[in-house]
C-alpha positions as CSV (number, residue, x, y, z in Angstrom):
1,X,140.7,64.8,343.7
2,X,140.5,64.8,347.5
3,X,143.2,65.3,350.2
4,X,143.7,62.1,351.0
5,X,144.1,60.6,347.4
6,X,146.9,63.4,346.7
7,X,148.9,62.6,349.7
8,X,148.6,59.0,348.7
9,X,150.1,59.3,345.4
10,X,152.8,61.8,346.9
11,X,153.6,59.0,349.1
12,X,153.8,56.8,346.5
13,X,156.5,58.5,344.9
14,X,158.5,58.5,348.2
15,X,157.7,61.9,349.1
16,X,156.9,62.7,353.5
17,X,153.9,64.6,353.8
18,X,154.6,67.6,356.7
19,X,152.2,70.2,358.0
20,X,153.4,72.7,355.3
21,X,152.5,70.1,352.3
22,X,148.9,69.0,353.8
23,X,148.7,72.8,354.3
24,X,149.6,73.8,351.0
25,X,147.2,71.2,349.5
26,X,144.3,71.7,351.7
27,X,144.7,75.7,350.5
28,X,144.9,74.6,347.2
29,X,141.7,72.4,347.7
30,X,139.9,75.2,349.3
31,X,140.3,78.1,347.8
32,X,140.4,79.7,343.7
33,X,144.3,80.4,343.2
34,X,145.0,82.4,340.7
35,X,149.0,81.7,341.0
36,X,151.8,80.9,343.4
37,X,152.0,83.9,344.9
38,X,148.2,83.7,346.2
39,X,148.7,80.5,347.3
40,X,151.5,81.7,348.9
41,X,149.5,84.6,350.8
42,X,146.6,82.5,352.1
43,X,148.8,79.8,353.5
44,X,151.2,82.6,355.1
45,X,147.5,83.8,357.2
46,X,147.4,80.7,358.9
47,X,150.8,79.8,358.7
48,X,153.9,81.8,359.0
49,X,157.0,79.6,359.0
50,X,156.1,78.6,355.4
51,X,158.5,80.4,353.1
52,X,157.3,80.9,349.3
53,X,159.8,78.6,348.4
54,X,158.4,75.9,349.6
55,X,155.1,76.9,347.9
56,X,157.0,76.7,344.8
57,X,158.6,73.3,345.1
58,X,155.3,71.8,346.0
59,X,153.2,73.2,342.9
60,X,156.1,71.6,341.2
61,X,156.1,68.4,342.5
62,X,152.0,68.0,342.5
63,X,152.8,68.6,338.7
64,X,155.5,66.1,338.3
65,X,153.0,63.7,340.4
66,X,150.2,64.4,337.9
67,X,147.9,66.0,340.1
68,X,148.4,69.8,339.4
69,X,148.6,71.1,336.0
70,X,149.6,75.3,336.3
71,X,147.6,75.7,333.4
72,X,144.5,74.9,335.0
73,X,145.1,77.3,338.1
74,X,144.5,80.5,335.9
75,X,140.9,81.8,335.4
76,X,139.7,84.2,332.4
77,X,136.8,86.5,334.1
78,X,133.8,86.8,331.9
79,X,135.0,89.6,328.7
80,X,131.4,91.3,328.3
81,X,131.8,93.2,324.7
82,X,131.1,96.9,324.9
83,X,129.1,98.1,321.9
């Protein structure tokens, strides 16, 4: 899903779309976050006014507008059996 079709269906559910959200989504977009906190950490290097808060009510509303699902943001590294 691109930038531009997530902001749309944000803004279909009445939501504004401010620096900090297009931020949050573009880092979202861009990068392989593992969890909040990551996201949190990469959008804090390019922009410091964003509190983790804020990261935290916008993963939750991408869920609650379908377009995030948490479960999907974690990544099992490759198990290589010893033996």
């Amino acid at each position: 899903m691109s930038q531009e079709m997530i902001i749309s269906r944000l803004k279909e559910r009445g939501f504004r779309i401010t620096k900090q959200r297009r931020l949050i989504i573009s880092t979202i977009l861009e990068n392989d976050c593992s969890c909040c906190k990551e996201i949190y950490y990469q959008v804090r290097e390019k922009d410091q006014s964003v509190g983790i808060a804020t990261v935290y009510r916008m993963i939750k509303t991408l869920e609650e507008a379908g377009v995030i699902d948490r479960r999907n943001m974690y990544r099992i590294g490759d198990i290589r059996e010893e033996g």
